[in-house]
C-alpha positions as CSV (number, residue, x, y, z in Angstrom):
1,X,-5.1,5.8,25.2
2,X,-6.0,5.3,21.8
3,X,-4.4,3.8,18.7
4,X,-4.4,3.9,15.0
5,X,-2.7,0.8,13.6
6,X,-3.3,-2.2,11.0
7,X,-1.2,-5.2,10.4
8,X,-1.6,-7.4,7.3
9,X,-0.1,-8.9,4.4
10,X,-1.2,-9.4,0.9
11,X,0.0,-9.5,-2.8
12,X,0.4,-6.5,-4.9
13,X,-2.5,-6.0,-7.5
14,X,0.2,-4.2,-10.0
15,X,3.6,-2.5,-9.6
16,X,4.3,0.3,-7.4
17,X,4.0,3.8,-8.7
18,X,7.0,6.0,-7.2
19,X,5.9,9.8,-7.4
20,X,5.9,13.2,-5.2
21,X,3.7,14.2,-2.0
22,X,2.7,17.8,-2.3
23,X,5.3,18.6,0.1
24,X,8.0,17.4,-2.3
25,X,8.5,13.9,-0.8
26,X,9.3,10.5,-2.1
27,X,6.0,8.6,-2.1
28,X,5.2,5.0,-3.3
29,X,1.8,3.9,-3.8
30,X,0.1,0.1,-4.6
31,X,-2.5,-1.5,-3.6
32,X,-2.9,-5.4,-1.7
33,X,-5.2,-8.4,-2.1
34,X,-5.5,-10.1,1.0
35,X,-7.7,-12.9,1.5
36,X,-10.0,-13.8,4.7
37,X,-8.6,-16.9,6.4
38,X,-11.2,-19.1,4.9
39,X,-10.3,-17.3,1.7
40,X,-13.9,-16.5,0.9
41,X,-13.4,-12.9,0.8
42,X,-11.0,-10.5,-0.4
43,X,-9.8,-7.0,0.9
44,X,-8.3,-4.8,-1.7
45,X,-6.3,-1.9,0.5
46,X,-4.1,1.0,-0.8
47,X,-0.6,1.6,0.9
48,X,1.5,4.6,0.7
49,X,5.0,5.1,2.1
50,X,7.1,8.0,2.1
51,X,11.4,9.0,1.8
52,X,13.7,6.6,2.4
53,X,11.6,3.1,2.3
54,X,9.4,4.7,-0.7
55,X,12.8,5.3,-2.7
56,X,14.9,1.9,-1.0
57,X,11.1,-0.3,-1.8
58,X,9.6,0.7,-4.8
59,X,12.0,-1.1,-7.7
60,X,11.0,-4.2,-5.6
61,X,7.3,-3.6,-5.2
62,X,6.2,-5.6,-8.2
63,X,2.8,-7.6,-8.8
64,X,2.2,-10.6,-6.8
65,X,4.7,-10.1,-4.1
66,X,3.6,-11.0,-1.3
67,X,3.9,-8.0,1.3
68,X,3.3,-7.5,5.1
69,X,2.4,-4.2,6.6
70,X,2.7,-2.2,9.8
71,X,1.2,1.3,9.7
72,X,-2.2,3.4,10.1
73,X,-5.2,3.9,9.0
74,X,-6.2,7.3,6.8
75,X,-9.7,7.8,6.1
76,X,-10.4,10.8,3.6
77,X,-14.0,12.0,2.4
78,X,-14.3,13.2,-0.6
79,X,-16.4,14.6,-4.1
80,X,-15.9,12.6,-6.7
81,X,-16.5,13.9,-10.7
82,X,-19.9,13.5,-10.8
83,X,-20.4,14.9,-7.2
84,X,-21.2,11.8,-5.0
85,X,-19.8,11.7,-1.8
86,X,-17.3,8.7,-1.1
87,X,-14.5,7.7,0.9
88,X,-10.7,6.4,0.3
89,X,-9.2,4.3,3.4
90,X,-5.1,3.7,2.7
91,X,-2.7,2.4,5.0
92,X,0.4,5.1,5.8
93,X,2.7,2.2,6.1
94,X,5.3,2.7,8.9
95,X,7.1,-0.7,8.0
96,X,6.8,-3.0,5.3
97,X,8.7,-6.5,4.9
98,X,8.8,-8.2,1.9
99,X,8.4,-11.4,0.6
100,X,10.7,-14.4,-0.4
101,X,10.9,-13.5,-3.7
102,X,11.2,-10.1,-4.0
103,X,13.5,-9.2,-7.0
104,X,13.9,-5.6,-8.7
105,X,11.8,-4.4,-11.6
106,X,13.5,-5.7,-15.2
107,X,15.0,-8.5,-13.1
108,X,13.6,-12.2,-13.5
C-alpha cells in the first residue's frame, strides 16, 4: 500500500489569498513557518484548499495564526523565467484546524 500524507502545524507567513482553480473552484492559498522541535530550523510550506473549507477558512486565515494540517503532498517541476529547472512542493490540505485565536479579517 502506499500513502501520500503530511501532518504539521505552523503560523501563517501573511494572509490567505482566496482565488479560482482553473476548473472554476474556490481555492485558498498561504504559506506556514514551522519550526524543528529544537527550533533551530524552519520549514516554510505552501498549503492550498479548495470549495467549501477554502470559502468557510480563508477570512480567518490571517498572519500568525497558528494552523495545523492534514493533507498531501504535490510535487510540481517546472521552468522558471529565466529557464532553470525548479520545483514547488504544497500541501493539498484535506483538513485544517485552526488555532485559539483565530478571528476574521478587519476583526481585532
Amino acid at each position: 500500500m502506499n500513502l501520500n500524507c503530511w501532518i504539521g502545524s505552523g503560523r501563517l507567513t501573511r494572509d490567505a489569498e482566496l482565488g479560482q482553480s482553473r476548473k472554476g473552484t474556490s481555492m485558498s492559498k498561504f504559506r506556514i513557518a514551522s519550526n524543528g522541535r529544537r527550533d533551530d530550523e524552519t520549514l516554510f510550506m505552501n498549503v492550498l484548499c479548495f470549495g467549501k473549507m477554502a470559502e468557510s477558512l480563508n477570512e480567518f486565515l490571517v498572519k500568525g495564526l497558528l494552523v495545523e494540517i492534514q493533507g498531501k503532498l504535490k510535487v510540481d517541476d517546472f521552468e522558471d523565467a529565466e529557464g532553470n529547472q525548479r520545483t514547488s512542493i504544497c500541501v493539498m490540505a484535506d483538513e485544517i484546524v485552526l488555532g485559539p485565536t483565530a478571528t476574521p479579517k478587519g476583526e481585532t
